[in-house]
C-alpha positions as CSV (number, residue, x, y, z in Angstrom):
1,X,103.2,94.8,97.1
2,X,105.4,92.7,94.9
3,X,105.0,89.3,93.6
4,X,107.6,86.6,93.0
5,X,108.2,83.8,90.4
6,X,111.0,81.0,90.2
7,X,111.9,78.3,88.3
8,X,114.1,75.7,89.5
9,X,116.4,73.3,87.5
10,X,117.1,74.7,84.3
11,X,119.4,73.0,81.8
12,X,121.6,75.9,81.1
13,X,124.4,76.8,83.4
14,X,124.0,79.9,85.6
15,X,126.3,82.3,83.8
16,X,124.9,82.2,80.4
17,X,121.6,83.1,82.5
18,X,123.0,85.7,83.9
19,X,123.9,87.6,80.9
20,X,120.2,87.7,79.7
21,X,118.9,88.3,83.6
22,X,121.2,91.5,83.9
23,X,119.6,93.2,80.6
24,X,116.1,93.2,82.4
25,X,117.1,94.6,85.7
26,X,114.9,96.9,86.7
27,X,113.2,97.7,83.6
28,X,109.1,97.5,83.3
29,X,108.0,94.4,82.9
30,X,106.3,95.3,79.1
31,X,110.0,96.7,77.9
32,X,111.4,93.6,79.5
33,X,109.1,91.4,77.3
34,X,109.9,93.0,74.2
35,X,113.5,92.9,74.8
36,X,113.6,89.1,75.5
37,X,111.5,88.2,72.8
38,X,114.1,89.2,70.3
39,X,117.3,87.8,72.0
40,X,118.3,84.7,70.2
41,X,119.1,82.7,73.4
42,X,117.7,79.7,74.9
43,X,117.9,81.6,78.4
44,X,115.9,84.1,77.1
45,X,112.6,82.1,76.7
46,X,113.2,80.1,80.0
47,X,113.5,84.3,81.6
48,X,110.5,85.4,79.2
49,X,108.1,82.9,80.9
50,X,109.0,83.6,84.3
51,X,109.0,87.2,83.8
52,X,105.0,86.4,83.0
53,X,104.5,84.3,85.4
54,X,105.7,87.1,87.7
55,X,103.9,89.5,86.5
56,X,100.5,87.1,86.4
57,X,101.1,86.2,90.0
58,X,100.6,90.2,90.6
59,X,97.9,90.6,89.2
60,X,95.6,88.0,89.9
61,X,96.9,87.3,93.3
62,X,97.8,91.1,94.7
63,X,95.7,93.0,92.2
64,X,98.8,95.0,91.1
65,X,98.1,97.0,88.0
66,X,100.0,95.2,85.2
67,X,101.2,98.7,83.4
68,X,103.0,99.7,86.5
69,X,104.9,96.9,87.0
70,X,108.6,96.7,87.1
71,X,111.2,94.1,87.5
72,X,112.1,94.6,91.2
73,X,114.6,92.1,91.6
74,X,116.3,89.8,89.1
75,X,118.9,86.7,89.9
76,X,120.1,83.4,89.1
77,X,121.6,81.2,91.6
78,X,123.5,77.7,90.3
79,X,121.2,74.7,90.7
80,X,122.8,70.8,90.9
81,X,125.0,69.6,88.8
82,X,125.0,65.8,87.0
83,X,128.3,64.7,86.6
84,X,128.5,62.6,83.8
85,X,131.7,60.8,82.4
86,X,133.2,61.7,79.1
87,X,136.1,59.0,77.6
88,X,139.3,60.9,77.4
89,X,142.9,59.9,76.0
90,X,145.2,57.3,76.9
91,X,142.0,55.5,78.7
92,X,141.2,58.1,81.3
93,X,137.9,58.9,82.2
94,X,136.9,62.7,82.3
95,X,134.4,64.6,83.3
96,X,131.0,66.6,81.7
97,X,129.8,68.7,84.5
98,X,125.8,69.5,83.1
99,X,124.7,72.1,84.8
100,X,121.2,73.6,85.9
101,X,120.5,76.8,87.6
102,X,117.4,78.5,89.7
103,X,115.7,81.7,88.2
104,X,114.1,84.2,90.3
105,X,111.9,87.0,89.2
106,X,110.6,89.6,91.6
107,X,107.9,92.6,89.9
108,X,106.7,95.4,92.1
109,X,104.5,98.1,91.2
110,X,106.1,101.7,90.7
């Protein structure tokens, strides 16, 4: 059995997510915990509560054991981007692309 949690629409871009996602890649989910909680990233708390909310969904809805759970699967896809328009020189008119991203968490039971 394996439980799944995502959260959609993030404000941080998907590659600063993904350097925090690929440290907890298949690691338990209690090692994962402890290794979030002391990064000093903003991605890092966003991963930290879906990585309990993962492993809440398994065991109150599947009845997984929570000391045997590990972090199955682990990615970040790029969510929308609002364009917003930055002054530039000589009178142009830029661009600042804000981007969001999706977080997925999937914990299985060893």
């Amino acid at each position: 059995m394996e439980a799944k949690a995502i959260v959609k629409n993030v404000r941080i871009s998907a590659d600063k997510t993904r350097l925090v996602v690929d440290l907890i890649r298949g690691k338990s989910v209690s090692e994962a915990m402890s290794i979030l909680k002391n990064m000093n990233k903003k991605a890092a708390r966003v991963v930290e509560k879906v990585v309990a909310s993962a492993a809440a969904n398994a065991v109150n809805n599947n009845g997984l054991n929570n000391e045997k759970l590990y972090i199955k699967q682990a990615y970040v896809n790029e969510g929308p981007v609002m364009k917003r328009m930055i002054f530039d020189s000589r009178g142009h008119v830029g661009r600042n692309d804000r981007r969001t991203s999706h977080v997925t968490i999937v914990v299985s039971e060893k």
